[in-house]
Backbone as CSV, one residue per row, in Angstrom:
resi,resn,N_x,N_y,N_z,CA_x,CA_y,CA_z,C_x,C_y,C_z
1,UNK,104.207,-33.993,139.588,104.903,-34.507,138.409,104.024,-34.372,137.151
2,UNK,102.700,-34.504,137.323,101.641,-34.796,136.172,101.511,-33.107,135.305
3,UNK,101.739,-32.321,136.840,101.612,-31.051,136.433,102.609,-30.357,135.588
4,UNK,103.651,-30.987,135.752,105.420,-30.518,135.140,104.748,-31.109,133.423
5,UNK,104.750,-32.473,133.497,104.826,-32.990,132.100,103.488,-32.156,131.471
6,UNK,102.570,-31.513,131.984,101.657,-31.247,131.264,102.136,-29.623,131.138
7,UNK,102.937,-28.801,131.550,103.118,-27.865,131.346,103.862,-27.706,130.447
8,UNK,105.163,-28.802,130.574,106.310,-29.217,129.721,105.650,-29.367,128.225
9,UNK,104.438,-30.020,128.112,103.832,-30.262,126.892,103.125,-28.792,126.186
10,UNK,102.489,-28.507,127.221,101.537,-26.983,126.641,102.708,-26.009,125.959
11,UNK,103.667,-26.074,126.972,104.966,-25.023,126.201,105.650,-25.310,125.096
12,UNK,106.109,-26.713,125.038,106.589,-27.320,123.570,105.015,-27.613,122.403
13,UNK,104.262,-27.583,122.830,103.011,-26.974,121.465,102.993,-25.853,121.266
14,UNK,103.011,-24.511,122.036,103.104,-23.322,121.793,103.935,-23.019,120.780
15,UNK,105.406,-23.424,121.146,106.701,-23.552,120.558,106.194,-23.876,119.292
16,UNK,105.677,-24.801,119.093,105.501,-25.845,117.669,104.448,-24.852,117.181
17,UNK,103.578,-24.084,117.808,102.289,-23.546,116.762,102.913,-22.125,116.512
18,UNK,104.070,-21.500,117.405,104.514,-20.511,116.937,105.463,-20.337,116.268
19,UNK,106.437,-21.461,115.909,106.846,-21.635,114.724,106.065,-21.978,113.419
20,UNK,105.180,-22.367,113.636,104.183,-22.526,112.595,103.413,-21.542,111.826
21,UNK,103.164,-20.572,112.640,102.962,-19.348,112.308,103.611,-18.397,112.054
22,UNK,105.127,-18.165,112.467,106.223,-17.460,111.815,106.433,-18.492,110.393
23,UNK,106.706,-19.682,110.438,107.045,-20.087,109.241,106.082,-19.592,107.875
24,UNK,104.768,-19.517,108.029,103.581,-19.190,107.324,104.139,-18.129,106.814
25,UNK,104.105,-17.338,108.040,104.746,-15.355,107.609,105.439,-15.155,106.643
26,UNK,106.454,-16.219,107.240,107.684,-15.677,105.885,107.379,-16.034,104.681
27,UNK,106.944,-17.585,104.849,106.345,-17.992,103.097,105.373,-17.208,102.628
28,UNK,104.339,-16.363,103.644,103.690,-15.120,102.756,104.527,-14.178,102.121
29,UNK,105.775,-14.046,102.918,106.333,-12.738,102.039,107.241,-12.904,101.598
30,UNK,107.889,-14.379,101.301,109.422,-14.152,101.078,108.811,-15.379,99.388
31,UNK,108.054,-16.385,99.647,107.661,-17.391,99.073,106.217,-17.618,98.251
32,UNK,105.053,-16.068,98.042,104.164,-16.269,97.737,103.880,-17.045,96.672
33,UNK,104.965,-17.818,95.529,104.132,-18.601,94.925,104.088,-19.889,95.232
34,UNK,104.601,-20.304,96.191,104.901,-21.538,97.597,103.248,-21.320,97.521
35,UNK,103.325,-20.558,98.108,101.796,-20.460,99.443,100.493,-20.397,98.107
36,UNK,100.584,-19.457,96.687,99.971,-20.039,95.700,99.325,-21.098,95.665
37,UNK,100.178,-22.324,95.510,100.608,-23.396,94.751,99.720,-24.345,96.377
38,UNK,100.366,-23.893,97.367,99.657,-24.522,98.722,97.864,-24.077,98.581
39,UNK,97.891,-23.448,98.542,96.231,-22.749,98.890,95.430,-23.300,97.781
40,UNK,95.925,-23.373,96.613,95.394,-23.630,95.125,94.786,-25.336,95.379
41,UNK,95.879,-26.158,95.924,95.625,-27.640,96.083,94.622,-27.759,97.403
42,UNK,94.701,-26.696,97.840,93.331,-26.806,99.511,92.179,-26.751,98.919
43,UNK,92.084,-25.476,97.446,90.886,-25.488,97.074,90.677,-24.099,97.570
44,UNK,91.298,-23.246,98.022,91.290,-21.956,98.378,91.428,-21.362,97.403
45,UNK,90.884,-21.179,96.114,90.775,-20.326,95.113,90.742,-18.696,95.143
46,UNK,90.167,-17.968,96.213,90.309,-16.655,96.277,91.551,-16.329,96.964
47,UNK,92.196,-17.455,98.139,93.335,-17.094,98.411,94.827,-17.026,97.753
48,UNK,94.757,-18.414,96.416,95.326,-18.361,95.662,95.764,-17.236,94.688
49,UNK,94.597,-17.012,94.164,94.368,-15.396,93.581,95.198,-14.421,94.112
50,UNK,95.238,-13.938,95.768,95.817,-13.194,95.710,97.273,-13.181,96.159
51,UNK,97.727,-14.904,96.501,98.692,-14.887,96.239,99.582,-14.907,94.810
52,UNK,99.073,-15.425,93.983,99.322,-15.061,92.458,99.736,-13.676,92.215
53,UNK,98.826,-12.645,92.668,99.232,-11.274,92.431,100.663,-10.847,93.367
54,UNK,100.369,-11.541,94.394,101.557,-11.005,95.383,102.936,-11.561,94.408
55,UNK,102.913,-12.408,93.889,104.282,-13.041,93.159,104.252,-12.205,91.856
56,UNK,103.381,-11.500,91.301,103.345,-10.701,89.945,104.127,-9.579,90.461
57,UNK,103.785,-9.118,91.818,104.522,-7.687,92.659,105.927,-7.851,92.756
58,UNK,106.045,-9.460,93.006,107.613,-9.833,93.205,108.419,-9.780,92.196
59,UNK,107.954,-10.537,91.235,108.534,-11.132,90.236,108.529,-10.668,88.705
60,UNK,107.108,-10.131,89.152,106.850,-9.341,87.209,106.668,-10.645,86.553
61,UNK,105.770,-11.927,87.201,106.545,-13.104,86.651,103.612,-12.670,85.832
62,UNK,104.141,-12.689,84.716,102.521,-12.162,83.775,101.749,-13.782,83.573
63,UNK,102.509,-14.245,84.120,101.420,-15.741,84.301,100.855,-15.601,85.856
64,UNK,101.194,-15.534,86.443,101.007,-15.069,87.777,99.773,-14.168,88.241
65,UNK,99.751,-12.851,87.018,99.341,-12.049,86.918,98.125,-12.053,86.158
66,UNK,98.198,-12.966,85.243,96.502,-13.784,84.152,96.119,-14.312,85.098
67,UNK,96.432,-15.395,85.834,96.087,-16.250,86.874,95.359,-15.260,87.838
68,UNK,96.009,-14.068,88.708,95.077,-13.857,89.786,93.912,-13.030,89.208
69,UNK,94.263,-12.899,88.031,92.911,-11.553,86.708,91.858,-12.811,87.185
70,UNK,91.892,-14.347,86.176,91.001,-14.853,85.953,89.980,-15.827,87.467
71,UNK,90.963,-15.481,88.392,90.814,-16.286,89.771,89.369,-15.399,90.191
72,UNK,89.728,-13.666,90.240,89.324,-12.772,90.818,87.663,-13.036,90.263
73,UNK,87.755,-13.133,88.801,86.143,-12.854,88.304,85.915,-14.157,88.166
74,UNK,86.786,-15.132,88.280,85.442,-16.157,88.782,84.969,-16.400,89.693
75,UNK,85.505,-15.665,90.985,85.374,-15.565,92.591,83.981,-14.226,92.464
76,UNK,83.550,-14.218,91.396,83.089,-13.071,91.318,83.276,-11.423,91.726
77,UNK,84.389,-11.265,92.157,85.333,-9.969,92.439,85.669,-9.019,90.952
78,UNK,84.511,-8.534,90.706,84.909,-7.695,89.449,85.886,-6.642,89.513
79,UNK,85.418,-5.962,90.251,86.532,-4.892,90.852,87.926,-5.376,91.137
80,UNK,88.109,-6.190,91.597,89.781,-6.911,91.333,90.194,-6.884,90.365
81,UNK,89.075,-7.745,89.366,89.651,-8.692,88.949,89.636,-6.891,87.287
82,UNK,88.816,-6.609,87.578,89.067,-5.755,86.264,90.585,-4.453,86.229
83,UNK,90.469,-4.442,87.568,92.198,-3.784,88.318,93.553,-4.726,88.089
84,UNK,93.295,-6.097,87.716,94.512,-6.781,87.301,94.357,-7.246,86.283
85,UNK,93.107,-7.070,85.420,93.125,-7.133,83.961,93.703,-6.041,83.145
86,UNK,93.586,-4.788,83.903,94.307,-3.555,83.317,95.794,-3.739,83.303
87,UNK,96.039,-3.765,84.331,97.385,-4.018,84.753,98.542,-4.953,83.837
88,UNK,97.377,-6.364,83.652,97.778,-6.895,82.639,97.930,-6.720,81.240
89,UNK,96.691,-5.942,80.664,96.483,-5.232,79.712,97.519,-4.034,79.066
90,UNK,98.037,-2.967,79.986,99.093,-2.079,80.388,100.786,-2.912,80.511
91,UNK,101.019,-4.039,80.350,101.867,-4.419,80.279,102.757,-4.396,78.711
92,UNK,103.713,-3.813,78.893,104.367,-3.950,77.147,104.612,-5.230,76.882
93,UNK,104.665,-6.530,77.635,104.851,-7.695,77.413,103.527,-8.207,77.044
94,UNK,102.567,-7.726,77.017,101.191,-8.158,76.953,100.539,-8.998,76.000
95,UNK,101.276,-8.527,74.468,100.963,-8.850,73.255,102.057,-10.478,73.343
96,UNK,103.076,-10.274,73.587,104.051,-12.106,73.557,103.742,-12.660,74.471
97,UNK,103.600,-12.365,75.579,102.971,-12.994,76.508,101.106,-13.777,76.083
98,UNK,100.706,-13.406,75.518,99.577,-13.576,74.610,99.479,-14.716,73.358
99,UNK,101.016,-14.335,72.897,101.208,-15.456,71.614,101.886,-16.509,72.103
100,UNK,102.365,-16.161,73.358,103.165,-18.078,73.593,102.102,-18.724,74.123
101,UNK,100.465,-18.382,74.356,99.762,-18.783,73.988,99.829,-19.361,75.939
102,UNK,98.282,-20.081,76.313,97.726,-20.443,77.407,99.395,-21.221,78.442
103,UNK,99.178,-20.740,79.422,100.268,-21.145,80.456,100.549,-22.468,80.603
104,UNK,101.448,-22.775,80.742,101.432,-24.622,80.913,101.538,-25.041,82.588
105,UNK,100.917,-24.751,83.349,100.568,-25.033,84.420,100.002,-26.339,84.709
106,UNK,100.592,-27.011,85.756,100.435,-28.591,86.207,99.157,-27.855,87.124
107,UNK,99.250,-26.988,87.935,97.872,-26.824,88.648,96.622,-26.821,87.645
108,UNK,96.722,-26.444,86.833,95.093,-26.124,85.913,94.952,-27.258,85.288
109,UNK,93.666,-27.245,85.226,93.122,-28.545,84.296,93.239,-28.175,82.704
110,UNK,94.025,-28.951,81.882,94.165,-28.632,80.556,91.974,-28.259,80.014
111,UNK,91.445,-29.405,80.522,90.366,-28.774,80.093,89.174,-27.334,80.323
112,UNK,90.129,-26.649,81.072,89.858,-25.422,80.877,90.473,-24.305,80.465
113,UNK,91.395,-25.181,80.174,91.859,-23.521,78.833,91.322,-23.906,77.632
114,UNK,91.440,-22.668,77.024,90.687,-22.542,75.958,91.473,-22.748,74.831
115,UNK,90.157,-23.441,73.716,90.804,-23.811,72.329,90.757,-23.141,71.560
116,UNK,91.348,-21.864,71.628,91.384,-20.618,70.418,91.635,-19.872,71.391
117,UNK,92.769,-18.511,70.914,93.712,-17.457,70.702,93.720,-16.877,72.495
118,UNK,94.910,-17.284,72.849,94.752,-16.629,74.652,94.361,-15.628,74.404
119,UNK,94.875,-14.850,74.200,94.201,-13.674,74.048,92.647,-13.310,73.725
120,UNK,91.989,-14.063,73.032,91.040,-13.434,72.619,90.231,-13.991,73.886
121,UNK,90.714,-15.462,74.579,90.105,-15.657,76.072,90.266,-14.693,77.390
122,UNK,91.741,-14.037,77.259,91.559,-12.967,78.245,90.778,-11.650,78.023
123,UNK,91.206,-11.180,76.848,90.166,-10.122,76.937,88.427,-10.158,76.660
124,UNK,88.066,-11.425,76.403,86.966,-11.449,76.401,86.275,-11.930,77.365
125,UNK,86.828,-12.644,79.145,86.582,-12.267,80.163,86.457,-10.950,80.477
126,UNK,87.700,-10.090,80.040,87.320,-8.818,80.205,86.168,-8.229,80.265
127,UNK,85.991,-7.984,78.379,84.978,-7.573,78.208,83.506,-7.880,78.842
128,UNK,83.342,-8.763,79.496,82.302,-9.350,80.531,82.545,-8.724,81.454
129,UNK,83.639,-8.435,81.993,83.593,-7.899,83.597,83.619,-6.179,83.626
130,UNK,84.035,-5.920,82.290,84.016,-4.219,82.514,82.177,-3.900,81.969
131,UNK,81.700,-5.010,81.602,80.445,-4.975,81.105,79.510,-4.713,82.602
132,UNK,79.707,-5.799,83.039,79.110,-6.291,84.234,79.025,-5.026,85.326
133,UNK,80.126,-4.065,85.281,80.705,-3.441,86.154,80.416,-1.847,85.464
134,UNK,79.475,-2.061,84.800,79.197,-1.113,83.644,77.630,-0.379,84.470
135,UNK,77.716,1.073,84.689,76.453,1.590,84.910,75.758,2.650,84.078
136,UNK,76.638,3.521,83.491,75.998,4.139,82.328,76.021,3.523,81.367
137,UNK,75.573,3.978,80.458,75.260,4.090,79.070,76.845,3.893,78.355
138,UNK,77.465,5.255,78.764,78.514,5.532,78.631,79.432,4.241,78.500
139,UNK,79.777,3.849,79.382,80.332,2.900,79.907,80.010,1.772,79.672
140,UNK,79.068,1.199,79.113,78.583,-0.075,78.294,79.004,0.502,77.121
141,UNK,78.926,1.058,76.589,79.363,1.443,75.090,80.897,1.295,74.996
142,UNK,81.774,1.280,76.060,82.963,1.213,75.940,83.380,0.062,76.413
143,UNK,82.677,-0.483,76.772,82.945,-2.321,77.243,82.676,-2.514,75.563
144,UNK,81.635,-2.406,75.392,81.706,-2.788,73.197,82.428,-2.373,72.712
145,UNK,83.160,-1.468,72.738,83.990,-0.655,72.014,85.192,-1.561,72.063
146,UNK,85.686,-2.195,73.076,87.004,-2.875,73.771,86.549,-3.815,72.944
147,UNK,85.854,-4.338,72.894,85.314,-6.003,72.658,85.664,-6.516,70.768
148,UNK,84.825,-5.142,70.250,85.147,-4.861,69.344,86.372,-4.299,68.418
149,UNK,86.965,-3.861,69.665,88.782,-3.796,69.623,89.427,-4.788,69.226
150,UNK,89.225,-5.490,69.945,89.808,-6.637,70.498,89.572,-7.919,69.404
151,UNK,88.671,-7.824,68.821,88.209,-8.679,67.464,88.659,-8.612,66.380
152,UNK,89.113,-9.604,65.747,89.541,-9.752,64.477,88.642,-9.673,63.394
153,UNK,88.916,-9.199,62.435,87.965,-8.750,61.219,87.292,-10.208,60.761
154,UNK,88.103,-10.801,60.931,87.697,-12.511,60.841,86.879,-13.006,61.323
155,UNK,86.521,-12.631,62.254,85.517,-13.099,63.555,85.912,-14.151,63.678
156,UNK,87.268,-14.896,64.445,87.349,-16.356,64.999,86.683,-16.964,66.024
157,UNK,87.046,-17.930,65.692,86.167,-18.766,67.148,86.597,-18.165,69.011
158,UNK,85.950,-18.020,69.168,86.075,-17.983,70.741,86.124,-16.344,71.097
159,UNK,86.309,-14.997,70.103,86.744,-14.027,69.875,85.992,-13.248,71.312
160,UNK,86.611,-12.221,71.519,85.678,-11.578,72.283,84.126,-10.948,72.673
161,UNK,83.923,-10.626,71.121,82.766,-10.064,70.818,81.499,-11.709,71.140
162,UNK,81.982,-12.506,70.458,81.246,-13.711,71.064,80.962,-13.872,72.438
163,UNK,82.175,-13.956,73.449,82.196,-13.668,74.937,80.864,-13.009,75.267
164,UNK,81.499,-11.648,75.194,80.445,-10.223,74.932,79.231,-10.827,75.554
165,UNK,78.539,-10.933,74.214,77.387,-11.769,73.564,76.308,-12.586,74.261
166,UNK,77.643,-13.215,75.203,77.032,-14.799,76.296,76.605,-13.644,77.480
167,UNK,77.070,-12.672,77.691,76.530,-11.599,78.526,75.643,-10.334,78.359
168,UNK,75.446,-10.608,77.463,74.824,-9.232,77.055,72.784,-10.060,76.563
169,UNK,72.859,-11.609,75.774,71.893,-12.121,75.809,70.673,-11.973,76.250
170,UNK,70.831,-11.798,77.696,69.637,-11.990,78.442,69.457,-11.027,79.166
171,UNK,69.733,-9.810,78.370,69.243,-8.217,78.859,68.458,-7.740,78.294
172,UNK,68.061,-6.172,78.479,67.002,-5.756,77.716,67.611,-5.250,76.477
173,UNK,66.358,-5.219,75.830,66.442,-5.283,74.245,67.274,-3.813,73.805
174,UNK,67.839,-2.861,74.579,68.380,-1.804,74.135,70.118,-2.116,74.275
175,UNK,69.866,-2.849,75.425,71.526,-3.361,75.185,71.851,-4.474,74.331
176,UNK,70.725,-5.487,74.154,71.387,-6.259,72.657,71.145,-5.590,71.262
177,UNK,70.450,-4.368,71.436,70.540,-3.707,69.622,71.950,-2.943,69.642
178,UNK,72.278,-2.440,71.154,73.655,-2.597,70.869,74.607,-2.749,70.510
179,UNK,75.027,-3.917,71.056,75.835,-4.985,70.886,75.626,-5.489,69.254
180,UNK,74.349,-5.456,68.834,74.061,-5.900,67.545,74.364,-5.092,66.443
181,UNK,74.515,-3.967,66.832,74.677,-2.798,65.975,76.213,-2.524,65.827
182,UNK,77.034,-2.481,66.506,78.734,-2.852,66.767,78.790,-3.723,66.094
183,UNK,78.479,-4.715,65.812,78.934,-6.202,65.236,78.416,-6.157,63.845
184,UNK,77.447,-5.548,63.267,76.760,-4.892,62.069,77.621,-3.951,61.300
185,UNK,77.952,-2.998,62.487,78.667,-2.311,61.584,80.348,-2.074,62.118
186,UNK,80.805,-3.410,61.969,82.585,-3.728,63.028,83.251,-3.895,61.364
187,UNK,82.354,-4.271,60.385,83.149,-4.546,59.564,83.568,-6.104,59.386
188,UNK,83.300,-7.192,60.276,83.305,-8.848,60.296,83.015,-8.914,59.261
189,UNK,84.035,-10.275,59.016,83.389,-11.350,58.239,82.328,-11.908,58.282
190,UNK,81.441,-12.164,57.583,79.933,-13.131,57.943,80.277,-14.692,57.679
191,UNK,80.901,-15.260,58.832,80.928,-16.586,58.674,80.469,-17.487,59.040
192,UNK,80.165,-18.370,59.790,79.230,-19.168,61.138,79.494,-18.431,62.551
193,UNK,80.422,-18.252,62.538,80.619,-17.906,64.123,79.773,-16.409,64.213
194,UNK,79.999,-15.606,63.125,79.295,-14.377,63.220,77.616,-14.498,63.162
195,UNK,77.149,-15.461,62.102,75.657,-15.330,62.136,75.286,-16.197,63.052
196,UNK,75.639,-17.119,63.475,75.197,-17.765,64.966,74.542,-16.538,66.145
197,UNK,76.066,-15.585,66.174,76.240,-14.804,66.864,74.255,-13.881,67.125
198,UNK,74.618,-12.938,66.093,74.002,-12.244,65.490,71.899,-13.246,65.632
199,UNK,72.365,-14.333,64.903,70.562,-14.969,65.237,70.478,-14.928,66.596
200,UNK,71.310,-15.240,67.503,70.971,-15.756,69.005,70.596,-14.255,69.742
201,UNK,71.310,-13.603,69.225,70.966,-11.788,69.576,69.908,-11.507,69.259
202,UNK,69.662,-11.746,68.148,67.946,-11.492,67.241,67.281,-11.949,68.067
203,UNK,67.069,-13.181,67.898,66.036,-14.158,68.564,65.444,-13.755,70.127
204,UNK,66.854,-13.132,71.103,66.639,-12.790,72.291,65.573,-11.708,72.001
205,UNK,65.950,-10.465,71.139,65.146,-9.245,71.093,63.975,-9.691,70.543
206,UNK,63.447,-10.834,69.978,62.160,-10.648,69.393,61.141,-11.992,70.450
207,UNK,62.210,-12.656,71.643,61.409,-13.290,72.085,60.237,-12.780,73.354
């Protein structure tokens, strides 16, 4: 008898863990921003990420799609994350999607979005990660080039070229005359945000 009820039991858990695991399945493919939204509250941040992208595949839904960009490079995944920054970038929605300005997401902590221009916060992650991911010469010059794109003649707060900047700091002195030399001759305004900029660059090369 002991043997029945204990078999009776092993088979109705099976039952229960293999519905559990078909149910999973489908919410991977039928429900990825379910499983998002699940993984995100576990604290599974890289898994989140790429469920985010899986719902950008679904849906075309470009919040989805910022989300798994910015998940990727803080997971430190440059290579992702600079493959769904393009992507995002390459979007004709890119620019309004940009001006309705940071996502209103109950998952994110309001205190980490940023207080000045989404945009100039996404692409100036960018510009860090195509930096980062940068081995010629060549190719650092065109991470500045973007950065400097991407900047307003104004030089606002938070702008990319600032970003840049927080990465480029504590290199050798040929990549901050660089960077210093772009920003010299970008055409900026010289306002605080620019000569801040600019001394903290100095200061690195002459310390």
């Amino acid at each position: 008898m002991k043997k029945l009820i204990l078999k009776t039991a092993l088979i109705t858990l099976g039952a229960a863990v293999a519905c559990g695991v078909i149910l999973v399945v489908i919410l991977c493919f039928a429900a990825p921003r379910t499983m998002m939204e699940l993984t995100a509250s576990l604290g599974m941040d890289g898994v989140s990420g790429n469920f985010a992208y899986a719902e950008y595949e679904r849906s075309g839904d470009l919040d989805c799609l910022a989300r798994s960009f910015l998940i990727a490079q803080a997971s430190g995944d440059d290579e992702t994350a600079l493959a769904r920054f393009e992507t995002l970038y390459a979007d004709e929605g890119f620019a309004a999607y940009c001006e309705a300005g940071a996502p209103k997401d109950d998952s994110i902590d309001e205190n980490e979005l940023p207080a000045y221009g989404y945009r100039d916060y996404l692409t100036g992650i960018a510009a860090r990660v195509k930096y980062r991911l940068a081995v010629t010469e060549e190719e650092r010059t065109a991470a500045i080039a973007f950065a400097v794109k991407e900047t307003e003649t104004s030089f606002p707060r938070g702008n990319p070229l600032i970003a840049l900047a927080a990465e480029v700091a504590g290199r050798g002195e040929g990549e901050r005359a660089a960077l210093l030399s772009a920003i010299r001759e970008g055409g900026f305004e010289h306002n605080s945000q620019y000569d801040a900029i600019v001394n903290i660059l100095e200061e690195n090369a002459n310390a």
